[in-house]
N, CA, C and O atoms as a GROMACS GRO file, in nm:
protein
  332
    1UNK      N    1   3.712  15.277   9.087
    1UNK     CA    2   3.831  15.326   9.023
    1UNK      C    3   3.954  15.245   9.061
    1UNK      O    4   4.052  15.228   8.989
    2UNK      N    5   3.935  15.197   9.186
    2UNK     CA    6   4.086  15.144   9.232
    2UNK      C    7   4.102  15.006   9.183
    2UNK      O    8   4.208  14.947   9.201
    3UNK      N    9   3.985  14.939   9.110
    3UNK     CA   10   3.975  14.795   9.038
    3UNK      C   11   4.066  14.819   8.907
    3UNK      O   12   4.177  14.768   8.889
    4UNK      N   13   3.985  14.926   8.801
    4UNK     CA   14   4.073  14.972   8.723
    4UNK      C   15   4.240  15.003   8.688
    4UNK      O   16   4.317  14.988   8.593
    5UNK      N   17   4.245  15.058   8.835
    5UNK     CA   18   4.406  15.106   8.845
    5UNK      C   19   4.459  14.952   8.854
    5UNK      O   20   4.546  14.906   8.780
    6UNK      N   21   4.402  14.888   8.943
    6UNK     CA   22   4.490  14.766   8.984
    6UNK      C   23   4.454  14.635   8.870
    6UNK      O   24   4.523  14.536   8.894
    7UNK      N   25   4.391  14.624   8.789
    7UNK     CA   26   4.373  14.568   8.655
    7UNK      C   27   4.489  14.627   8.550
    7UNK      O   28   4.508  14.543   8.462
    8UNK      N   29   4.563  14.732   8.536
    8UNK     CA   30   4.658  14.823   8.505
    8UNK      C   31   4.788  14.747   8.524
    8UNK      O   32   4.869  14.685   8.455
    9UNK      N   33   4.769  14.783   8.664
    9UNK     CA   34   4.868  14.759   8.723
    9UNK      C   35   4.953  14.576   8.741
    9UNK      O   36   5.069  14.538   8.759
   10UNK      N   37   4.822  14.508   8.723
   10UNK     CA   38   4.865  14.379   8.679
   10UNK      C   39   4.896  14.351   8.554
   10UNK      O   40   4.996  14.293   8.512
   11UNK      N   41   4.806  14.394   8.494
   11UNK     CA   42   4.840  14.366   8.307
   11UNK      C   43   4.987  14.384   8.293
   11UNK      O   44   5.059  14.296   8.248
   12UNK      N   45   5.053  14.558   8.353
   12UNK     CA   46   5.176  14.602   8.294
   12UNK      C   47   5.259  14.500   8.377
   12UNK      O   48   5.355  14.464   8.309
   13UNK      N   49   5.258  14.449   8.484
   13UNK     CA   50   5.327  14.352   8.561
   13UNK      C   51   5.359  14.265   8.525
   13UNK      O   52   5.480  14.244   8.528
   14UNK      N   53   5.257  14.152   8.462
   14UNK     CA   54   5.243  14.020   8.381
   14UNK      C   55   5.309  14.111   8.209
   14UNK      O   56   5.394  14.060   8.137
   15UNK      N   57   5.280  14.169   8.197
   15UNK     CA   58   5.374  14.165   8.084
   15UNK      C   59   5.521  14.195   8.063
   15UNK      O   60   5.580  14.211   7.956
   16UNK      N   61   5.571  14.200   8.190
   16UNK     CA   62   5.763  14.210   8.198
   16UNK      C   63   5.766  14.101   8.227
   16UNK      O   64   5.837  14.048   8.141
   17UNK      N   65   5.719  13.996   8.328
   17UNK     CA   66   5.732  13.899   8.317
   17UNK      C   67   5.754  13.749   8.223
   17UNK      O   68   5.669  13.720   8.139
   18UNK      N   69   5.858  13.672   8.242
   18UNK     CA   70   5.892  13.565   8.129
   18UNK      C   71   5.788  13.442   8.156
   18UNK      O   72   5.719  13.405   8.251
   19UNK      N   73   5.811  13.401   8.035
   19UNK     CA   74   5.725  13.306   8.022
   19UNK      C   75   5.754  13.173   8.073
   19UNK      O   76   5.866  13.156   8.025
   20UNK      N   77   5.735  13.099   8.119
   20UNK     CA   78   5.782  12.968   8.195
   20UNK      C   79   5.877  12.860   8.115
   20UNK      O   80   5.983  12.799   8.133
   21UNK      N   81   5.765  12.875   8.008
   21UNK     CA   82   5.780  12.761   7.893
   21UNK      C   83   5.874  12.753   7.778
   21UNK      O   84   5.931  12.661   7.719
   22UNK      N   85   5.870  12.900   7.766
   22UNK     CA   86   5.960  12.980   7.704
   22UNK      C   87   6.106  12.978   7.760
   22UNK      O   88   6.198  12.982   7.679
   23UNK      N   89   6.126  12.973   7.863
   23UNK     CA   90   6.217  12.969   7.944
   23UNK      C   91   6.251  12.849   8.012
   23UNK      O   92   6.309  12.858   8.120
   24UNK      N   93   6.224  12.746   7.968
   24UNK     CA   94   6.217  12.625   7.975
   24UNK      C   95   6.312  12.583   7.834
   24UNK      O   96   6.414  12.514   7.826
   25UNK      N   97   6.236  12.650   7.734
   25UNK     CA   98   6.239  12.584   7.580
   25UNK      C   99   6.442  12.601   7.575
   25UNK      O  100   6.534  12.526   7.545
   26UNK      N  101   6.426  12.756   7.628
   26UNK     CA  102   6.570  12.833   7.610
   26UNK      C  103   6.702  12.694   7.671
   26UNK      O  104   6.792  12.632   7.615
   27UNK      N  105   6.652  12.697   7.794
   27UNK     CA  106   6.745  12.611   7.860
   27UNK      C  107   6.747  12.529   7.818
   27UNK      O  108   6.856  12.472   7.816
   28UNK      N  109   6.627  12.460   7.752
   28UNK     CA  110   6.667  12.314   7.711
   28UNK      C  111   6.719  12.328   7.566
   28UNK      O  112   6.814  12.258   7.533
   29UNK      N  113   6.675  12.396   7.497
   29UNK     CA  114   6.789  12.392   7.363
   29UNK      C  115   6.971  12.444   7.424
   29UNK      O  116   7.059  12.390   7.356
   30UNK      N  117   7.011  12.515   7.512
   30UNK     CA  118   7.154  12.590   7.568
   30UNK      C  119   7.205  12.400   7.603
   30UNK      O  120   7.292  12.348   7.533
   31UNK      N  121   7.153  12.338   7.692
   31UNK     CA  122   7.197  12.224   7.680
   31UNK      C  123   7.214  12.134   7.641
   31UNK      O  124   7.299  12.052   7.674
   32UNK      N  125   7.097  12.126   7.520
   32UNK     CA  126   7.129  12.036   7.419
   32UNK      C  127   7.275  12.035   7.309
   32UNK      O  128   7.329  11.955   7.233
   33UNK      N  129   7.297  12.176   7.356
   33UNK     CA  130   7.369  12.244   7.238
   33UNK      C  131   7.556  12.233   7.307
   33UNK      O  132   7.667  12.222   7.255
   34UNK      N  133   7.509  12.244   7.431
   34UNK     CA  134   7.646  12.213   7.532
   34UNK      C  135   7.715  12.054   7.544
   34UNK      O  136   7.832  12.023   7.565
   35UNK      N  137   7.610  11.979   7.524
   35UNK     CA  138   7.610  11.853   7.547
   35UNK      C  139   7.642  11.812   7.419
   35UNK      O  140   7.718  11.715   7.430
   36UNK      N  141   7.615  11.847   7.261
   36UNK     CA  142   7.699  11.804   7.114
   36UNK      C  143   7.816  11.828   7.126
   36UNK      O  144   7.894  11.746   7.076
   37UNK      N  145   7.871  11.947   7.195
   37UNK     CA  146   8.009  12.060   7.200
   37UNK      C  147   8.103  11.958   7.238
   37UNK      O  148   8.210  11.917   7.194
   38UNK      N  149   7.989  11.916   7.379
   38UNK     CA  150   8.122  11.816   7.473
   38UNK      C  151   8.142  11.645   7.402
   38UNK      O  152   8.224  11.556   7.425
   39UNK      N  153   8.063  11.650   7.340
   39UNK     CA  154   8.083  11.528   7.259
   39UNK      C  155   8.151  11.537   7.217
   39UNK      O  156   8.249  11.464   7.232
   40UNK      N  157   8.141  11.672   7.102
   40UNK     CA  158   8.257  11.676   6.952
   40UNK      C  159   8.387  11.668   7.036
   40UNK      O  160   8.472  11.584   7.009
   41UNK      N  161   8.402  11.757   7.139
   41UNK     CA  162   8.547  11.788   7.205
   41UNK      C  163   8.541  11.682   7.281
   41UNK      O  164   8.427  11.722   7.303
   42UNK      N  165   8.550  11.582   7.346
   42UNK     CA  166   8.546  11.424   7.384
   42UNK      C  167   8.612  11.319   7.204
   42UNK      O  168   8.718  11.264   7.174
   43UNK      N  169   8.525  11.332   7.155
   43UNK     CA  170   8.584  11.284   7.062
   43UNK      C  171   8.724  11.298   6.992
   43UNK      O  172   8.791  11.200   6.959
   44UNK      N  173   8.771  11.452   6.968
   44UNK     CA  174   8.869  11.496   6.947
   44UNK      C  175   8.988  11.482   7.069
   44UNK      O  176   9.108  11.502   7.054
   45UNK      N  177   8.939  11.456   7.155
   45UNK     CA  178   9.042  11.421   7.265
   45UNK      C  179   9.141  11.317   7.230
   45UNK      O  180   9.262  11.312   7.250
   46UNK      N  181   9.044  11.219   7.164
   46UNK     CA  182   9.123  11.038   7.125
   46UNK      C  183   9.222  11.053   7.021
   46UNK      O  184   9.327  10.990   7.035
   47UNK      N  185   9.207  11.122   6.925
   47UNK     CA  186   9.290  11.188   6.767
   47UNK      C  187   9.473  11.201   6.850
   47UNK      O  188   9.495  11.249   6.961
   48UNK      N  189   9.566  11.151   6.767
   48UNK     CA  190   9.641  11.189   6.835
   48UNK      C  191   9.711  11.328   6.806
   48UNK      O  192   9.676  11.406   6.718
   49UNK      N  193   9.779  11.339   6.865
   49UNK     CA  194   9.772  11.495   6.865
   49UNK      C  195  10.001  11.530   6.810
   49UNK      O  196  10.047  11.643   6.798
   50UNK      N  197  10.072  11.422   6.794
   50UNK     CA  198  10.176  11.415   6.732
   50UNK      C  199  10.178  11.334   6.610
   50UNK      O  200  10.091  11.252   6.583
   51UNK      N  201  10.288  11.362   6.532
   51UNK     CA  202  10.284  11.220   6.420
   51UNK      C  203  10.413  11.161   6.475
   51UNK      O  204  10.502  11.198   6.552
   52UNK      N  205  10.375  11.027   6.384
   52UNK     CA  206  10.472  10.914   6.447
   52UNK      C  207  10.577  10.969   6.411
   52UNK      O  208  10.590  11.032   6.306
   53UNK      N  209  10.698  10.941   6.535
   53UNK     CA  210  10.823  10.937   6.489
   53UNK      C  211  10.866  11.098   6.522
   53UNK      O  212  10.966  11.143   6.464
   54UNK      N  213  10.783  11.194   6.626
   54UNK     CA  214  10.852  11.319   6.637
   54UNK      C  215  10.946  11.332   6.702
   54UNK      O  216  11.016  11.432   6.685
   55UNK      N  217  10.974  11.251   6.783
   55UNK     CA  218  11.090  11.231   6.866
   55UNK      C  219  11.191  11.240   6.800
   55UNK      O  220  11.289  11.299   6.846
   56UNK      N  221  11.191  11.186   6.680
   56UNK     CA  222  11.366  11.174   6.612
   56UNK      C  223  11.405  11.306   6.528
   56UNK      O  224  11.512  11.310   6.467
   57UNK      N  225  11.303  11.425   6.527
   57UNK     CA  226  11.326  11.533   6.440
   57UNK      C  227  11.447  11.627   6.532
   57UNK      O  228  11.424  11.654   6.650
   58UNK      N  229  11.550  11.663   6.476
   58UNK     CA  230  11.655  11.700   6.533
   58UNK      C  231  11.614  11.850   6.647
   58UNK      O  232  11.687  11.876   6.743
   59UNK      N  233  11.487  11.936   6.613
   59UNK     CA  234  11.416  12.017   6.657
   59UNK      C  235  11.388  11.955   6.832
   59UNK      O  236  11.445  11.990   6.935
   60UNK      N  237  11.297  11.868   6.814
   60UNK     CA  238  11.282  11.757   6.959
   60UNK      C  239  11.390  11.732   6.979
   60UNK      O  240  11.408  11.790   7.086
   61UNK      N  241  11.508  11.674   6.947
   61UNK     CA  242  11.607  11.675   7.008
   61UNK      C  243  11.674  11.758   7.084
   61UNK      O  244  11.719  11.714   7.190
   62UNK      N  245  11.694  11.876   7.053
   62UNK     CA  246  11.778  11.956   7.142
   62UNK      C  247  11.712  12.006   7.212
   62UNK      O  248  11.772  12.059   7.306
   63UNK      N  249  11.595  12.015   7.211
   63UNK     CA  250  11.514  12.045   7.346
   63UNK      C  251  11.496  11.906   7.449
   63UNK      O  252  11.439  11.929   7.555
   64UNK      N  253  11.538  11.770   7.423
   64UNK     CA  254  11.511  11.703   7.507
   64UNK      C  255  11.683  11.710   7.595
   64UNK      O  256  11.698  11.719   7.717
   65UNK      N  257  11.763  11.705   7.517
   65UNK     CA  258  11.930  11.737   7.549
   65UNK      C  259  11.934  11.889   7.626
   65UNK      O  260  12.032  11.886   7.701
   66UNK      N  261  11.896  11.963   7.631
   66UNK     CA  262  11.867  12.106   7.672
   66UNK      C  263  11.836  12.048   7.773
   66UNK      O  264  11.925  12.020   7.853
   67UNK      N  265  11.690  12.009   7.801
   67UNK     CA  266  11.627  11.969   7.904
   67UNK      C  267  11.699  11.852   8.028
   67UNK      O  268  11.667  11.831   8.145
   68UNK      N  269  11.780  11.806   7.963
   68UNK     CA  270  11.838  11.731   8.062
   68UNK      C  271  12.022  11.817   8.084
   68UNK      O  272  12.119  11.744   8.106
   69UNK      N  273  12.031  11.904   8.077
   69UNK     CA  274  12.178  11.948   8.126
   69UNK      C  275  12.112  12.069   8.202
   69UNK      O  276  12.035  12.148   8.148
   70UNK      N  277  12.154  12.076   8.343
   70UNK     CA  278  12.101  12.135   8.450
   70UNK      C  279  12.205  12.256   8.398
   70UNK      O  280  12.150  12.366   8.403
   71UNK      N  281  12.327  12.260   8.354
   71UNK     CA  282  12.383  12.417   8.308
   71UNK      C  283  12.337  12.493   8.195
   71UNK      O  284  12.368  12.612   8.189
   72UNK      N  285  12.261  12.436   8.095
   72UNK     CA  286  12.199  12.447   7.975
   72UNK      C  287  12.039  12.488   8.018
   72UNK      O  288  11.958  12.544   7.944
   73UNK      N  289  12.018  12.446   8.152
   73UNK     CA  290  11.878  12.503   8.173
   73UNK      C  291  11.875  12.568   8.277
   73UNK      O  292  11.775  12.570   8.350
   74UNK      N  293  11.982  12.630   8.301
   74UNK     CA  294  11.997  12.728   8.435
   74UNK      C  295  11.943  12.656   8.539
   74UNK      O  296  11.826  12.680   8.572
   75UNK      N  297  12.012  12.563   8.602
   75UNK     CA  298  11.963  12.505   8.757
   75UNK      C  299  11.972  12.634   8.837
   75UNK      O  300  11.974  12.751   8.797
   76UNK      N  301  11.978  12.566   9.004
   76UNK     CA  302  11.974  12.626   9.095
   76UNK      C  303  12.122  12.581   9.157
   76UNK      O  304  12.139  12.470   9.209
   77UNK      N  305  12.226  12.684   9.143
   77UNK     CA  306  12.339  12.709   9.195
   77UNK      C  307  12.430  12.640   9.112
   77UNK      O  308  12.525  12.588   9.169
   78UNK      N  309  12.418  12.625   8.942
   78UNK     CA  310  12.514  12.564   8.874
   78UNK      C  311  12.532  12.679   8.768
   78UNK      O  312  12.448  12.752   8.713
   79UNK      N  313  12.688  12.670   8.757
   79UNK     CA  314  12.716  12.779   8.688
   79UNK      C  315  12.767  12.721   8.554
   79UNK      O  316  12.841  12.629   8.522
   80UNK      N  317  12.696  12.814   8.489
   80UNK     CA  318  12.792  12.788   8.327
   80UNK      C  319  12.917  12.796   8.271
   80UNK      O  320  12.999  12.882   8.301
   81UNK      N  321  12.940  12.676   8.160
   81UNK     CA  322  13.073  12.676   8.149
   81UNK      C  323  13.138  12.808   8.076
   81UNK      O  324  13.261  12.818   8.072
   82UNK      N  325  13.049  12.917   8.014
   82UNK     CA  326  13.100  13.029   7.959
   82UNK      C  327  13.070  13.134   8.082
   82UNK      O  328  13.150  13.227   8.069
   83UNK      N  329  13.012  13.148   8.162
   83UNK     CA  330  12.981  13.218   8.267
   83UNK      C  331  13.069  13.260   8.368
   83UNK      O  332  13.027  13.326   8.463
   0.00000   0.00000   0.00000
């Protein structure tokens, strides 16, 4: 009887268990699939990412003029001229 039980008891065991190969297959398609991603996004890295000439749009401008007046960008211990 106790062959039985333990023939049972392996079958239901081995069958929660994953399959090797199977689990092999998984990982190797997850990285195949990680490794196109980082391509595509590698590639898109080079694209530039402004158009020519944004610098001169009056928008960029006052944020670069902003950016350089320490009262216009709230320094540290400079007070404003309406303040």
């Amino acid at each position: 009887m106790s062959s039985n039980t333990n023939n049972f008891i392996t079958r239901f065991i081995h069958s929660l268990m994953e399959n090797g190969n199977d689990r092999r297959d998984q990982a190797e398609k997850h990285l195949k699939d990680t490794l196109e991603k980082s391509k595509e996004m590698i590639e898109n890295w080079h694209q530039p990412t402004k158009t020519r000439g944004f610098w001169r749009r009056d928008l960029n401008q006052g944020t670069y003029v902003t950016s350089q007046e320490p009262q216009l960008r709230g320094g540290v211990g400079r007070r404003t001229n309406w303040g």
